[in-house]
matplotlib code that plots the C-alpha trace (Angstrom):
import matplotlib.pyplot as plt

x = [0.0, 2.9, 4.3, 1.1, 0.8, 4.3, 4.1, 0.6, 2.3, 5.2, 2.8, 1.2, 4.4, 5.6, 2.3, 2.3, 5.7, 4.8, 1.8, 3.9, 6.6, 3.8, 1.9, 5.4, 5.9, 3.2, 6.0, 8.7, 10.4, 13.5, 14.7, 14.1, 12.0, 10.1, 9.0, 5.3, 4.2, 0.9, -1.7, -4.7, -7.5, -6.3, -3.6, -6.0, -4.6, -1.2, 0.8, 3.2, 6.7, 7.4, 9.3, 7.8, 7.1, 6.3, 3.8, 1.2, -1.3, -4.4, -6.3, -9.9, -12.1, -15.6, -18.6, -19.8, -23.3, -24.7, -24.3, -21.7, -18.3, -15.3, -15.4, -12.3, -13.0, -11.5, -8.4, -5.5, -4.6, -1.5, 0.7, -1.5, -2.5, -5.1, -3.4, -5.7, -8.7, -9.4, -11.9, -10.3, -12.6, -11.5, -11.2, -14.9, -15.8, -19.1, -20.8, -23.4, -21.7, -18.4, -15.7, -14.1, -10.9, -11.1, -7.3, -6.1, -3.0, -1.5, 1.6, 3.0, 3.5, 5.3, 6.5, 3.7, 1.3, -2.1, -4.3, -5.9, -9.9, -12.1, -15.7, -17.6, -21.0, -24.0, -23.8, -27.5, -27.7, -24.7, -21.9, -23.2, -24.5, -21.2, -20.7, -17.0, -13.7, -9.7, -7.5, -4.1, -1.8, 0.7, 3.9, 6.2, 9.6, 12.5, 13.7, 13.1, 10.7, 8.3, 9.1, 7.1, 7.3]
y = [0.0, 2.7, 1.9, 2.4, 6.0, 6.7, 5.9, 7.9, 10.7, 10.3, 10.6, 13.6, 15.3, 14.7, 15.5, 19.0, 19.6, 19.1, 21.5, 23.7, 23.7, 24.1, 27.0, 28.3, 28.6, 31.8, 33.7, 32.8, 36.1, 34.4, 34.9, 32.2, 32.4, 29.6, 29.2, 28.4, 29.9, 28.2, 30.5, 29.1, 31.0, 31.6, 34.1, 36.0, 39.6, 38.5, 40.8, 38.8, 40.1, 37.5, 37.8, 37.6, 34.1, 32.8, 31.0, 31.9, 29.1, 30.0, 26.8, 28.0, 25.0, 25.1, 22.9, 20.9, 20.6, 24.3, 26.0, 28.2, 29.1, 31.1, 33.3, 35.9, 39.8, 42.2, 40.0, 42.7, 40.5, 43.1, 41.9, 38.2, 35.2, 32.7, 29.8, 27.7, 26.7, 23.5, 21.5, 18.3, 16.7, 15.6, 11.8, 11.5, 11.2, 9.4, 12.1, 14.5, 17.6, 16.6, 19.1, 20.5, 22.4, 24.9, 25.8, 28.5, 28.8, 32.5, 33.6, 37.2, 38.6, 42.2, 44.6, 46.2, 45.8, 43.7, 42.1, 38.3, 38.9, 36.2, 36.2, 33.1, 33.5, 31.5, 32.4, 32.8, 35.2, 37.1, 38.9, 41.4, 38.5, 37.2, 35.4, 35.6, 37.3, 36.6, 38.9, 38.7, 41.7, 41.2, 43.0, 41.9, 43.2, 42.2, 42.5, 38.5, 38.7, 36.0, 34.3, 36.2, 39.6]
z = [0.0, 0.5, -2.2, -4.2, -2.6, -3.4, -6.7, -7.2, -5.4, -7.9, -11.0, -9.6, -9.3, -12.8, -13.9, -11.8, -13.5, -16.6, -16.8, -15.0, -18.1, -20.7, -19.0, -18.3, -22.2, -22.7, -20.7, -22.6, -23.8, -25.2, -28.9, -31.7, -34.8, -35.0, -31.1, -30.6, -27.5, -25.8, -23.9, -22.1, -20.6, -17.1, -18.7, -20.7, -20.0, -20.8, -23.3, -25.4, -27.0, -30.1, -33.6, -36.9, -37.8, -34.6, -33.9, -30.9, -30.2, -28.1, -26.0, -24.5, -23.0, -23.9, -22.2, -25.2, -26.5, -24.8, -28.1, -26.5, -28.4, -28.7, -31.6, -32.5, -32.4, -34.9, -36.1, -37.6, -40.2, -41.0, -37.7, -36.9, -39.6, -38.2, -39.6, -38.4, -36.0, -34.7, -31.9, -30.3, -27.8, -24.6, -23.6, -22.9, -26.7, -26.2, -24.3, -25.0, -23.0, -22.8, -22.8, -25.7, -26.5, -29.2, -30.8, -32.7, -34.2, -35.7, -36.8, -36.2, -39.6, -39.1, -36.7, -34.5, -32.1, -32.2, -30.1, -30.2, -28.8, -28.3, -26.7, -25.3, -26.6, -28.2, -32.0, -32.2, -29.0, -30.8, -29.5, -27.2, -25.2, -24.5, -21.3, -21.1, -22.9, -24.0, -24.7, -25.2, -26.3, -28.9, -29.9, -32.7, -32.7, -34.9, -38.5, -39.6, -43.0, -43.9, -47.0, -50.0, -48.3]

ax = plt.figure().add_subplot(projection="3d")
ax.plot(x, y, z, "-o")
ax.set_aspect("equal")
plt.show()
């Protein structure tokens, strides 16, 4: 039996560790085209410093089958590209309700400063009836140029 808690306590640890690195990388300020830094709802209000052609990657959970969703506000598509928007359901597949993860990946395109605004709200309801809000300021600095600019 102790060496059943030990071991649990041991998973938990590694597990705490691990979430700790992840979160950890939305306040990575280092240098290094090509970094992908995560950012989850619990650091909404976060202002970022990247280069162009990194990659930001924005997670927001959503309660699955209440018509609820996270929808993106006034995108400057001069300094951010959506590259792309995806749902992955979580490990309860099967059921109605289940939690969600929406994820959206954009890369900063040129010097500036932008924002990345999402709302929580029922699409039918519409935006002013949103029942939560992300924000995350963005400021690209450096001289690195996308390929075709």
């Amino acid at each position: 039996m102790k060496i059943t808690v030990k071991a649990i306590l041991a998973v938990l640890s590694l597990l705490f560790a691990c979430q700790a690195c992840s979160t950890a990388s939305a306040r990575d300020q280092g240098k290094g085209a090509g970094r992908t830094i995560i950012v989850r709802k619990e650091q909404s209000g976060l202002e970022l410093r990247v280069r162009p052609g990194e990659m930001i990657r924005v997670e927001l959970q959503t309660q699955g089958g209440t018509g609820y969703a996270w929808y993106p506000d006034h995108l400057n598509s001069d300094h951010l590209e959506l590259l792309s928007k995806e749902t992955i359901q979580e490990s309860q597949r099967d059921k109605i309700g289940a939690p969600v993860t929406s994820v959206w990946l954009f890369r900063a395109r040129k010097e500036g400063s932008s924002e990345i605004k999402l709302n929580y709200f029922r699409n039918w309801e519409g935006k002013d009836a949103s029942s939560d809000h992300f924000i995350v300021k963005v400021h690209i600095t450096g001289t690195e140029k996308l390929e075709g600019q």
